[in-house]
mmCIF file of the N, C-alpha and C atoms, coordinates in Angstrom:
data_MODEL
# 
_entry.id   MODEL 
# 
loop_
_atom_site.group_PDB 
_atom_site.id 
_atom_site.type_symbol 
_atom_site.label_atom_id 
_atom_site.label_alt_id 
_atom_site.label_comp_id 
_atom_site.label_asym_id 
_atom_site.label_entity_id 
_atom_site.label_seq_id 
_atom_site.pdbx_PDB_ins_code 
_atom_site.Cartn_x 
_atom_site.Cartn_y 
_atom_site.Cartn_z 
_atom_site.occupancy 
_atom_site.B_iso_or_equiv 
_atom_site.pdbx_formal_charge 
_atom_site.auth_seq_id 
_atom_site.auth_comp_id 
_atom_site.auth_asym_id 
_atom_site.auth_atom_id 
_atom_site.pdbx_PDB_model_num 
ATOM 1   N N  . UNK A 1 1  ? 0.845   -1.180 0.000   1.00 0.00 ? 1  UNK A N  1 
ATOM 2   C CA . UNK A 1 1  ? 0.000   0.000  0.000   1.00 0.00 ? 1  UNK A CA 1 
ATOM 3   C C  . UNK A 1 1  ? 0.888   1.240  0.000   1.00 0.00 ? 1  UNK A C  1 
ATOM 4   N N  . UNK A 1 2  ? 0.592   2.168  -0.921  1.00 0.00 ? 2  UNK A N  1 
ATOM 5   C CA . UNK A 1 2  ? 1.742   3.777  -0.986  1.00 0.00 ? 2  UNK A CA 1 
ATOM 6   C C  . UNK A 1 2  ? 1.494   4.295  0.259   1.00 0.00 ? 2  UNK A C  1 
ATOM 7   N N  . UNK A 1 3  ? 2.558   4.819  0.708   1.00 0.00 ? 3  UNK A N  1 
ATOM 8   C CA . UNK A 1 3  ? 2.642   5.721  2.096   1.00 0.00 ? 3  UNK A CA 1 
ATOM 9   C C  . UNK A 1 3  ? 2.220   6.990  1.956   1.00 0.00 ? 3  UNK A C  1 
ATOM 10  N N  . UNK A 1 4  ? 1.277   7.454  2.335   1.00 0.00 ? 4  UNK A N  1 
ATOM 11  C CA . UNK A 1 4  ? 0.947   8.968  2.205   1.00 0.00 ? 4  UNK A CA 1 
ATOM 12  C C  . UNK A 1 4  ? 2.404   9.956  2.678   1.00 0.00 ? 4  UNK A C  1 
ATOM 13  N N  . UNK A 1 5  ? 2.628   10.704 1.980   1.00 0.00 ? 5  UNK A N  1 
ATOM 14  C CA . UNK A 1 5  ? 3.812   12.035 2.512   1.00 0.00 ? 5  UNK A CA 1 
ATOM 15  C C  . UNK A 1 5  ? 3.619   12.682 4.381   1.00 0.00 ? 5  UNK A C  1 
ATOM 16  N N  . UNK A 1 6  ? 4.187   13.035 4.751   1.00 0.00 ? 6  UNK A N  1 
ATOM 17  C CA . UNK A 1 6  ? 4.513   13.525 5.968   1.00 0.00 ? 6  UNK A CA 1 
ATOM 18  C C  . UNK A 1 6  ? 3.244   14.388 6.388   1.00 0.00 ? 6  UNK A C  1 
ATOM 19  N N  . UNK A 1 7  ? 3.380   15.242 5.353   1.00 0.00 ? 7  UNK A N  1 
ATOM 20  C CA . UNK A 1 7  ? 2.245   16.738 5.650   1.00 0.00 ? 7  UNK A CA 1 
ATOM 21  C C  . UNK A 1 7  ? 1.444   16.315 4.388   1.00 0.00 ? 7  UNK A C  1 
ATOM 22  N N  . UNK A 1 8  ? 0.725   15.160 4.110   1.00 0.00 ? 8  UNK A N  1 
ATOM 23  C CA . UNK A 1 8  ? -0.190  14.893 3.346   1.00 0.00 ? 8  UNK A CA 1 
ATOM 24  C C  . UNK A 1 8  ? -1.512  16.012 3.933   1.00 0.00 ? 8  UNK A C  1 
ATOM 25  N N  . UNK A 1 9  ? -1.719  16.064 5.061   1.00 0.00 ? 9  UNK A N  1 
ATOM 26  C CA . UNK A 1 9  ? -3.273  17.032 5.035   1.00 0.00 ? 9  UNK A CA 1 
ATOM 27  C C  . UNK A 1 9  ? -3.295  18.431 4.936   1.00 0.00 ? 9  UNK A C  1 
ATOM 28  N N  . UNK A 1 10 ? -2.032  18.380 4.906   1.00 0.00 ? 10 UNK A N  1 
ATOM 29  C CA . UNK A 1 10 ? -1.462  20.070 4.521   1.00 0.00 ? 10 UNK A CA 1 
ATOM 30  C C  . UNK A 1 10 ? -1.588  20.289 3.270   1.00 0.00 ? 10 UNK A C  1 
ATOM 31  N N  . UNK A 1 11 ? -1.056  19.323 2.244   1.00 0.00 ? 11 UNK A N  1 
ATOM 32  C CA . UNK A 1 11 ? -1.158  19.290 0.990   1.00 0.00 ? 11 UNK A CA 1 
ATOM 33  C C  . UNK A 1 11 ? -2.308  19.809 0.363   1.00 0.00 ? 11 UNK A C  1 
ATOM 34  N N  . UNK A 1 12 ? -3.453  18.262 0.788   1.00 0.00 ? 12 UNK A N  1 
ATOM 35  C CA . UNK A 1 12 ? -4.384  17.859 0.656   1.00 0.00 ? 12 UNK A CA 1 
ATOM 36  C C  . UNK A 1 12 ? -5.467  19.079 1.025   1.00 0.00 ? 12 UNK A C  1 
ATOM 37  N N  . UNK A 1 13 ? -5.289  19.689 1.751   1.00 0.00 ? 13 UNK A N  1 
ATOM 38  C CA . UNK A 1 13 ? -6.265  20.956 2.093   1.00 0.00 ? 13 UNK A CA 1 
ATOM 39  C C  . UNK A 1 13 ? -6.037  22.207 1.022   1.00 0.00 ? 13 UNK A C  1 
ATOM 40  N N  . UNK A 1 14 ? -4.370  22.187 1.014   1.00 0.00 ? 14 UNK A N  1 
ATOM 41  C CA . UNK A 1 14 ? -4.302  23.496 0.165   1.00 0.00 ? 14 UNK A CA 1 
ATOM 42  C C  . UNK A 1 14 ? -4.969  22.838 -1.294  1.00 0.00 ? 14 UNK A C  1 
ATOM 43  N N  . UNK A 1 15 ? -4.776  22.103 -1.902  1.00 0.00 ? 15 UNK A N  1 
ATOM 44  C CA . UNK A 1 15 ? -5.398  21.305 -3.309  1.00 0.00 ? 15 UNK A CA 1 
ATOM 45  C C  . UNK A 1 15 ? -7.135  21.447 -3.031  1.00 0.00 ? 15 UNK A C  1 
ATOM 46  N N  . UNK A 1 16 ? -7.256  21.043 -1.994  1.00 0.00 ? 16 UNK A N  1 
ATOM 47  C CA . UNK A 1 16 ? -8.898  21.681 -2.161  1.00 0.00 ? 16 UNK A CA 1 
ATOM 48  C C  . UNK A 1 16 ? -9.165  22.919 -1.832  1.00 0.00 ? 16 UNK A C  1 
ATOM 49  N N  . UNK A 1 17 ? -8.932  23.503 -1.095  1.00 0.00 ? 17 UNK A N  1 
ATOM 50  C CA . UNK A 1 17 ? -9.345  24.997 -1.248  1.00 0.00 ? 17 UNK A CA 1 
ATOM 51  C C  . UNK A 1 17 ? -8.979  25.577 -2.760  1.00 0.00 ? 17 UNK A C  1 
ATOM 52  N N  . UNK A 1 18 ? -8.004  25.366 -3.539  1.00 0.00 ? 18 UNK A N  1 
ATOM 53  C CA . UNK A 1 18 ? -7.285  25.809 -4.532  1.00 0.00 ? 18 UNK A CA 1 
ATOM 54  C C  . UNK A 1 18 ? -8.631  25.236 -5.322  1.00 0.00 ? 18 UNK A C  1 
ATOM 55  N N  . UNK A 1 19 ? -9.132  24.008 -5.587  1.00 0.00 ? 19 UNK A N  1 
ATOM 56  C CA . UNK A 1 19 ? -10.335 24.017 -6.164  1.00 0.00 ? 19 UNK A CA 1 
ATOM 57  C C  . UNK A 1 19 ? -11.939 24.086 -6.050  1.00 0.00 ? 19 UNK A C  1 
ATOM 58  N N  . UNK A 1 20 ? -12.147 24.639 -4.866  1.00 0.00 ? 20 UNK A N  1 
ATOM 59  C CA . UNK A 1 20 ? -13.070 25.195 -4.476  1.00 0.00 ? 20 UNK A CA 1 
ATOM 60  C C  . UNK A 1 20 ? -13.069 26.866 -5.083  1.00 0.00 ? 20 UNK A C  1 
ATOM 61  N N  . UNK A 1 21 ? -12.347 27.254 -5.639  1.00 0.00 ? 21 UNK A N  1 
ATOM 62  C CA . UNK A 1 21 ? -12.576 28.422 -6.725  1.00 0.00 ? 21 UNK A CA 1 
ATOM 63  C C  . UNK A 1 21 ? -12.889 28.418 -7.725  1.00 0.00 ? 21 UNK A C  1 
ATOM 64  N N  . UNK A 1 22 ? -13.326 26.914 -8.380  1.00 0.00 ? 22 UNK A N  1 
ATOM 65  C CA . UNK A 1 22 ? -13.454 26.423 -9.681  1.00 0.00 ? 22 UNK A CA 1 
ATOM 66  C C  . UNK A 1 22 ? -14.983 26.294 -9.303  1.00 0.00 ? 22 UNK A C  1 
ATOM 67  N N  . UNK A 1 23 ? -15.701 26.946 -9.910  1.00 0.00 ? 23 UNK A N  1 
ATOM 68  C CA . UNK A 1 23 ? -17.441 26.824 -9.907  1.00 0.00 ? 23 UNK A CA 1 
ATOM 69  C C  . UNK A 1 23 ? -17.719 25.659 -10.077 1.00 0.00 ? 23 UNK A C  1 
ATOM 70  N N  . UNK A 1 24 ? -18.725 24.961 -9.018  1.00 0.00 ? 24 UNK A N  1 
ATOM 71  C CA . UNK A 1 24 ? -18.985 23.588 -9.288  1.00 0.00 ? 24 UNK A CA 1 
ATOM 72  C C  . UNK A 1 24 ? -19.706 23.086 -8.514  1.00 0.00 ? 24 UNK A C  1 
ATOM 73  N N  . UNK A 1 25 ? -20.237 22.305 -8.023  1.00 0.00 ? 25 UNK A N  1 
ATOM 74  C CA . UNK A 1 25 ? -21.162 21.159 -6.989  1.00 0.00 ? 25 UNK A CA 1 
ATOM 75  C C  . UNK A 1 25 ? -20.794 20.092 -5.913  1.00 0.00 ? 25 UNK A C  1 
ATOM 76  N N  . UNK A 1 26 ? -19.405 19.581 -6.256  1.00 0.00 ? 26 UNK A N  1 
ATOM 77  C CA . UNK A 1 26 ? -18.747 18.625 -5.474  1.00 0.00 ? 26 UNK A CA 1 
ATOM 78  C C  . UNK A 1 26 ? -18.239 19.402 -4.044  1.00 0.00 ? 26 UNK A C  1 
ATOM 79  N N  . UNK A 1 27 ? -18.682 19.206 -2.964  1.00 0.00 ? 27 UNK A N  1 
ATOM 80  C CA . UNK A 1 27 ? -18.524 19.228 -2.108  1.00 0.00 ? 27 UNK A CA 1 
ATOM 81  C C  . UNK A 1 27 ? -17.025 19.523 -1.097  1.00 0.00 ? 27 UNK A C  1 
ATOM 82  N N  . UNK A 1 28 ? -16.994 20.209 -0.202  1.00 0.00 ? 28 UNK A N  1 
ATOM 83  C CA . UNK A 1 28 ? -15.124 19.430 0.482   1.00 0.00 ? 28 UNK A CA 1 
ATOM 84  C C  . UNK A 1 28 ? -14.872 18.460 0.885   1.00 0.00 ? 28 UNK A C  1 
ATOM 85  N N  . UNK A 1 29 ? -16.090 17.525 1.753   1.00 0.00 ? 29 UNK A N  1 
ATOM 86  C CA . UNK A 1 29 ? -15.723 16.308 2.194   1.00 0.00 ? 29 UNK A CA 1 
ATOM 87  C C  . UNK A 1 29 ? -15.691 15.513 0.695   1.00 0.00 ? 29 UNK A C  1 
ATOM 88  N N  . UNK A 1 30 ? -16.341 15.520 -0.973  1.00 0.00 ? 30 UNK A N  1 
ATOM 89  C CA . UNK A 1 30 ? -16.296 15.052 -1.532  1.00 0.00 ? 30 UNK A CA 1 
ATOM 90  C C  . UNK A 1 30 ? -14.877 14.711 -2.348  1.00 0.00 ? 30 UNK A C  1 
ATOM 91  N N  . UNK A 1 31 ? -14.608 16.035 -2.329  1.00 0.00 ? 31 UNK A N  1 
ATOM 92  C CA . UNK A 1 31 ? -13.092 16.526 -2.817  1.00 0.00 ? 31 UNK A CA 1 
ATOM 93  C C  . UNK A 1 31 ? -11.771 16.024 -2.125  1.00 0.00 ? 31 UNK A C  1 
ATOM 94  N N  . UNK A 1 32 ? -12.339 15.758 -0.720  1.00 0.00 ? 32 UNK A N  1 
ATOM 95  C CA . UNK A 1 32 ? -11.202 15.547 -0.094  1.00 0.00 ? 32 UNK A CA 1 
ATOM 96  C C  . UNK A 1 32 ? -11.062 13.416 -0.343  1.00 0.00 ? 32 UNK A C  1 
ATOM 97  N N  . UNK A 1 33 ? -11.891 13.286 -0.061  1.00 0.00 ? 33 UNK A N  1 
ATOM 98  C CA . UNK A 1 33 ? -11.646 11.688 -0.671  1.00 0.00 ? 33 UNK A CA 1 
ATOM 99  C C  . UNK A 1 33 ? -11.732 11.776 -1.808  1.00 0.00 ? 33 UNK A C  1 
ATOM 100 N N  . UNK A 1 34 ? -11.789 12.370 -2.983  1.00 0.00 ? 34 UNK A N  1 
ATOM 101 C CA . UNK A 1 34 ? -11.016 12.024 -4.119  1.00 0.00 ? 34 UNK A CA 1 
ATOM 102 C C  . UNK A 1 34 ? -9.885  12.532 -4.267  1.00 0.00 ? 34 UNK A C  1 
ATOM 103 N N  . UNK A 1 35 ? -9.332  13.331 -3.641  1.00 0.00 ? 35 UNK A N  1 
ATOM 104 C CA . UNK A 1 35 ? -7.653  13.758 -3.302  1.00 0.00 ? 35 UNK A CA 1 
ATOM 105 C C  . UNK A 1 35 ? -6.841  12.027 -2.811  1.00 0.00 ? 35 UNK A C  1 
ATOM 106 N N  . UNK A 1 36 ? -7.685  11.694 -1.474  1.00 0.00 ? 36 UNK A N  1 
ATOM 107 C CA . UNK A 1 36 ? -6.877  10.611 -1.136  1.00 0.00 ? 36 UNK A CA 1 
ATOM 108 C C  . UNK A 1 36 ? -6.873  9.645  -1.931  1.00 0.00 ? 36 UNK A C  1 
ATOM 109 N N  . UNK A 1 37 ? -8.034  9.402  -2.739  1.00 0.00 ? 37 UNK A N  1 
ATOM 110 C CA . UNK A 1 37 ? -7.767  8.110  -3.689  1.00 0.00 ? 37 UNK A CA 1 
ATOM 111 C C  . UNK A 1 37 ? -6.838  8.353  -4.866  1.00 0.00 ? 37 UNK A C  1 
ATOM 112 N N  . UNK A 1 38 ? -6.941  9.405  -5.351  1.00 0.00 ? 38 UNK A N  1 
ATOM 113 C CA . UNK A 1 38 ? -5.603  9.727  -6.060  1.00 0.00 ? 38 UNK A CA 1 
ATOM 114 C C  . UNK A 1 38 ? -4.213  9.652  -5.724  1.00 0.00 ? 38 UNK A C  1 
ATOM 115 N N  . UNK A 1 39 ? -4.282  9.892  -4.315  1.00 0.00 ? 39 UNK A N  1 
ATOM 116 C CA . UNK A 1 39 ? -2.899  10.130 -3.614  1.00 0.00 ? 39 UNK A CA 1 
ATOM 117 C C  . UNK A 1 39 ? -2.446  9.000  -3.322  1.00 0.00 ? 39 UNK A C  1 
ATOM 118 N N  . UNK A 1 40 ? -3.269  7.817  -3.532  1.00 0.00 ? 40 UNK A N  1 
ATOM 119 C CA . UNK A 1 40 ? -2.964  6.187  -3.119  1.00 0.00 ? 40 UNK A CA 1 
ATOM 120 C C  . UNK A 1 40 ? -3.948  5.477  -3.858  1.00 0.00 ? 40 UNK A C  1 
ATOM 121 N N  . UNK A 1 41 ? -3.406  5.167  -5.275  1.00 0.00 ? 41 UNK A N  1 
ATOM 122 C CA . UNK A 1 41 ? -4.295  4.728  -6.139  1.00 0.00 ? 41 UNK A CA 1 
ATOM 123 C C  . UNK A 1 41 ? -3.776  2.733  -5.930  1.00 0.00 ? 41 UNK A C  1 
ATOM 124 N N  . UNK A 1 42 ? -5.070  2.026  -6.091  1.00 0.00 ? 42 UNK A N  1 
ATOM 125 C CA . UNK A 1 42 ? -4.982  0.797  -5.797  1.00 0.00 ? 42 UNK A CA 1 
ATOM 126 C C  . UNK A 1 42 ? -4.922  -0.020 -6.774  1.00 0.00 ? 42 UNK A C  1 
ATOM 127 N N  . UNK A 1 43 ? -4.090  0.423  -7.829  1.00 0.00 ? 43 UNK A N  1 
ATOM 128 C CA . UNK A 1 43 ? -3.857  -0.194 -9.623  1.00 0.00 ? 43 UNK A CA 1 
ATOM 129 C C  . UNK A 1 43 ? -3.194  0.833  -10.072 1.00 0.00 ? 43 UNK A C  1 
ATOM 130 N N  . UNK A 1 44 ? -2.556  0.081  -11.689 1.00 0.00 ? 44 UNK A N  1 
ATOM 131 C CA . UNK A 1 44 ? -1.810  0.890  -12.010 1.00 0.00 ? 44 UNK A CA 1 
ATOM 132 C C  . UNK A 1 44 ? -2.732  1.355  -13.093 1.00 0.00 ? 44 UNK A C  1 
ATOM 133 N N  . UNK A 1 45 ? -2.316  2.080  -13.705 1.00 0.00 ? 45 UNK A N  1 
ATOM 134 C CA . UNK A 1 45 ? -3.032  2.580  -14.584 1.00 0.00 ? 45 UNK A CA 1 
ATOM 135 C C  . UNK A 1 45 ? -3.024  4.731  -14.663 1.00 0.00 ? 45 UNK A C  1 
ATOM 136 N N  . UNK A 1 46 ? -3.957  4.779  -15.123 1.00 0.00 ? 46 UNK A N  1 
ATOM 137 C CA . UNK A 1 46 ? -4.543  6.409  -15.623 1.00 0.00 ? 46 UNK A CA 1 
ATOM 138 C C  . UNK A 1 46 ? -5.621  6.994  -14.620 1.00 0.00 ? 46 UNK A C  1 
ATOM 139 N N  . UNK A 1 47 ? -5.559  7.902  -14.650 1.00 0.00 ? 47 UNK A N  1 
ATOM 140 C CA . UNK A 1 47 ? -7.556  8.292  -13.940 1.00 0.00 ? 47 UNK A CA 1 
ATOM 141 C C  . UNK A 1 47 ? -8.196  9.083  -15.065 1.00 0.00 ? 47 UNK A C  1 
ATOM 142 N N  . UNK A 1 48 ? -9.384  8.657  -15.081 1.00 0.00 ? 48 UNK A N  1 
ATOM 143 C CA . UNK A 1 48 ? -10.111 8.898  -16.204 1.00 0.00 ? 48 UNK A CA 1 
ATOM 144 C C  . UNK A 1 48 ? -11.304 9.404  -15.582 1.00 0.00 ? 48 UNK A C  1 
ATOM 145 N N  . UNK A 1 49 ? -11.734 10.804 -15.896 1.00 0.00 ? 49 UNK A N  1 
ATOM 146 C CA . UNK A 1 49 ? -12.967 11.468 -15.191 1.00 0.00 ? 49 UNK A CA 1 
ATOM 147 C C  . UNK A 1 49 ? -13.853 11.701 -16.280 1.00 0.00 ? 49 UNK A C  1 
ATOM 148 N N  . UNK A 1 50 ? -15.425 11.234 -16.459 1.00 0.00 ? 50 UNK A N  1 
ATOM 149 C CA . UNK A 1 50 ? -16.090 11.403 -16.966 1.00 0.00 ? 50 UNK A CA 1 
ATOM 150 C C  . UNK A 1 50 ? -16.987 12.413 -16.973 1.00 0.00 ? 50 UNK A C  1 
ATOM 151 N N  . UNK A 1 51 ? -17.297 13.423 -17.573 1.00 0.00 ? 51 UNK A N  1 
ATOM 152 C CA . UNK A 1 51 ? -18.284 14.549 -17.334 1.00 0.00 ? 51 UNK A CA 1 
ATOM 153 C C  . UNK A 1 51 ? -17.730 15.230 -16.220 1.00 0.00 ? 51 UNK A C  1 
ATOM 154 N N  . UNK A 1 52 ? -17.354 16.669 -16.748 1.00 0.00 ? 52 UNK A N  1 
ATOM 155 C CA . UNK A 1 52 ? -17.128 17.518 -15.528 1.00 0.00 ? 52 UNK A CA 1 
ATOM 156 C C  . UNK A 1 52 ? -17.608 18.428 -16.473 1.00 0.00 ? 52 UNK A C  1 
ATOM 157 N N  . UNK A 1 53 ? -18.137 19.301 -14.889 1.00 0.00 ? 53 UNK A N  1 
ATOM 158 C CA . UNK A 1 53 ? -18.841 20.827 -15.355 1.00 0.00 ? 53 UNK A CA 1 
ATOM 159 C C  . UNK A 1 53 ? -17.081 21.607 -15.762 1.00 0.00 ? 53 UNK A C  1 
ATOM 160 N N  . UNK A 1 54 ? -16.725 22.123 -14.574 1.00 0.00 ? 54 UNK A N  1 
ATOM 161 C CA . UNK A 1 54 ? -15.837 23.606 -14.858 1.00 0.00 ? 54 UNK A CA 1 
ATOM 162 C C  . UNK A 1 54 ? -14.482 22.571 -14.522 1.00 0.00 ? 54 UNK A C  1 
ATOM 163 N N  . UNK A 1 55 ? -14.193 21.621 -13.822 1.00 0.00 ? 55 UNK A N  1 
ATOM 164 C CA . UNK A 1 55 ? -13.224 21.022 -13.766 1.00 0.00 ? 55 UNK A CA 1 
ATOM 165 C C  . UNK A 1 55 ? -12.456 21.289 -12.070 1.00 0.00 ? 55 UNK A C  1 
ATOM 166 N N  . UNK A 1 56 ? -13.840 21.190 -10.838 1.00 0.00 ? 56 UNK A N  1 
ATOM 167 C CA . UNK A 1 56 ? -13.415 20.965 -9.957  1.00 0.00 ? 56 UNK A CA 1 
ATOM 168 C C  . UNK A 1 56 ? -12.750 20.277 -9.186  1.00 0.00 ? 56 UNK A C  1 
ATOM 169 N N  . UNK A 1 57 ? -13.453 18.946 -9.615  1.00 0.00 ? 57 UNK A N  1 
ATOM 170 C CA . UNK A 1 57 ? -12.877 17.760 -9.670  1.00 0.00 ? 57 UNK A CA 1 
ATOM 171 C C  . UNK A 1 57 ? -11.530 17.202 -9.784  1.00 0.00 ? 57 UNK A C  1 
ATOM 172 N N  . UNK A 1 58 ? -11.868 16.968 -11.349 1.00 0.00 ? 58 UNK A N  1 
ATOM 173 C CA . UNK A 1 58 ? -10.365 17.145 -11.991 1.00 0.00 ? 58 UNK A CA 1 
ATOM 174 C C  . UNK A 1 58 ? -9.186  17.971 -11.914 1.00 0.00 ? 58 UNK A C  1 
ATOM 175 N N  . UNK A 1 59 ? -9.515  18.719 -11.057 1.00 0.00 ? 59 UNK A N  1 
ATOM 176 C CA . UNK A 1 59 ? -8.314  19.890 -10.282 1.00 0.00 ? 59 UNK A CA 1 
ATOM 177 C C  . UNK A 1 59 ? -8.018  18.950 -9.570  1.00 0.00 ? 59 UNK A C  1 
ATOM 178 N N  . UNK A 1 60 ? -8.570  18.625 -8.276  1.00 0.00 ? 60 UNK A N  1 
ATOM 179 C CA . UNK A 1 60 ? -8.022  17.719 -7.092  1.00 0.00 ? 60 UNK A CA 1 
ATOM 180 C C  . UNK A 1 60 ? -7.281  16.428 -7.527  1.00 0.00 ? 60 UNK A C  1 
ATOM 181 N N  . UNK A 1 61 ? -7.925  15.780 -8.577  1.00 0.00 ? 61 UNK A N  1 
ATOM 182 C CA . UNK A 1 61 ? -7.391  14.337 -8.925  1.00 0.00 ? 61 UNK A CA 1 
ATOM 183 C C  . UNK A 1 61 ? -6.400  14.467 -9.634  1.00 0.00 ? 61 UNK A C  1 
ATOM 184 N N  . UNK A 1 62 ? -5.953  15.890 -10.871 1.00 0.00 ? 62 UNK A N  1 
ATOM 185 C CA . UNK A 1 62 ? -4.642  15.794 -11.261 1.00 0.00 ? 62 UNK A CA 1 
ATOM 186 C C  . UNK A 1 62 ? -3.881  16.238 -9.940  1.00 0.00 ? 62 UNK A C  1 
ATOM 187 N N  . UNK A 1 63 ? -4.064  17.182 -9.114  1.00 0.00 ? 63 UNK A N  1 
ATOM 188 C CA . UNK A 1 63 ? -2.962  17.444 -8.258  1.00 0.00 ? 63 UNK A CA 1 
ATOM 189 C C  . UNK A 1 63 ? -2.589  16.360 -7.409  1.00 0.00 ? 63 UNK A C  1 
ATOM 190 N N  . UNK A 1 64 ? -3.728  15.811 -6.672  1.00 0.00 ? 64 UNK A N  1 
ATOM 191 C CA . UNK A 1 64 ? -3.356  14.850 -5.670  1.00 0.00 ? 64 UNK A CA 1 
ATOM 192 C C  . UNK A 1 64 ? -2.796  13.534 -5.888  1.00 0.00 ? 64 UNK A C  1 
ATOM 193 N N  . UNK A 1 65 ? -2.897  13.302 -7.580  1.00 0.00 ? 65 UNK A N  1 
ATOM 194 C CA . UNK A 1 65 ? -2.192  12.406 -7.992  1.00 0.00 ? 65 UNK A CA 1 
ATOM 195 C C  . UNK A 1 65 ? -0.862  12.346 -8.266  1.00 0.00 ? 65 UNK A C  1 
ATOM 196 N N  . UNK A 1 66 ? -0.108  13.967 -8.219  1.00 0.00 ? 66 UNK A N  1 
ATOM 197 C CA . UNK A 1 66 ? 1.160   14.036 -8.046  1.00 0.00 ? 66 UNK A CA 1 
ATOM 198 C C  . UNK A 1 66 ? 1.797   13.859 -7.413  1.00 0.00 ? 66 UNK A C  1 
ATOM 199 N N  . UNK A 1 67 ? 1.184   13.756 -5.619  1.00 0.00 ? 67 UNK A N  1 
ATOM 200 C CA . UNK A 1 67 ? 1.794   13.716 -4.491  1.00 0.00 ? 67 UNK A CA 1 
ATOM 201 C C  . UNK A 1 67 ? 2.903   12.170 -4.237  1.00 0.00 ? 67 UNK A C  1 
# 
């Protein structure tokens, strides 16, 4: 299982607030578990997001997938 980083909720907070400026519907508690599943993905592979309005979402999941 990947080890989350040291100051993962430090991260993880600034990445959602940073997309909570992006007009949209998804939630913070929503945002914030799709940060972590990005941040510790359980396969290898791509993430593939289907339908987004302004790209709230997809803010959190490319960033948190960098971590």
């Amino acid at each position: 299982m990947p080890k989350l980083p040291d100051d993962f909720d430090s991260q993880l907070n600034q990445i959602v607030n940073q997309a909570l400026n992006v007009t949209g519907w998804t939630t913070r508690r929503e945002l914030e578990f799709l940060g972590l599943l990005a941040a510790c993905p359980t396969a290898e592979g791509v993430i593939l997001e289907i339908g987004s309005f302004r790209g709230r979402s997809a803010t959190v999941l490319a960033n948190a997938a960098r971590m």
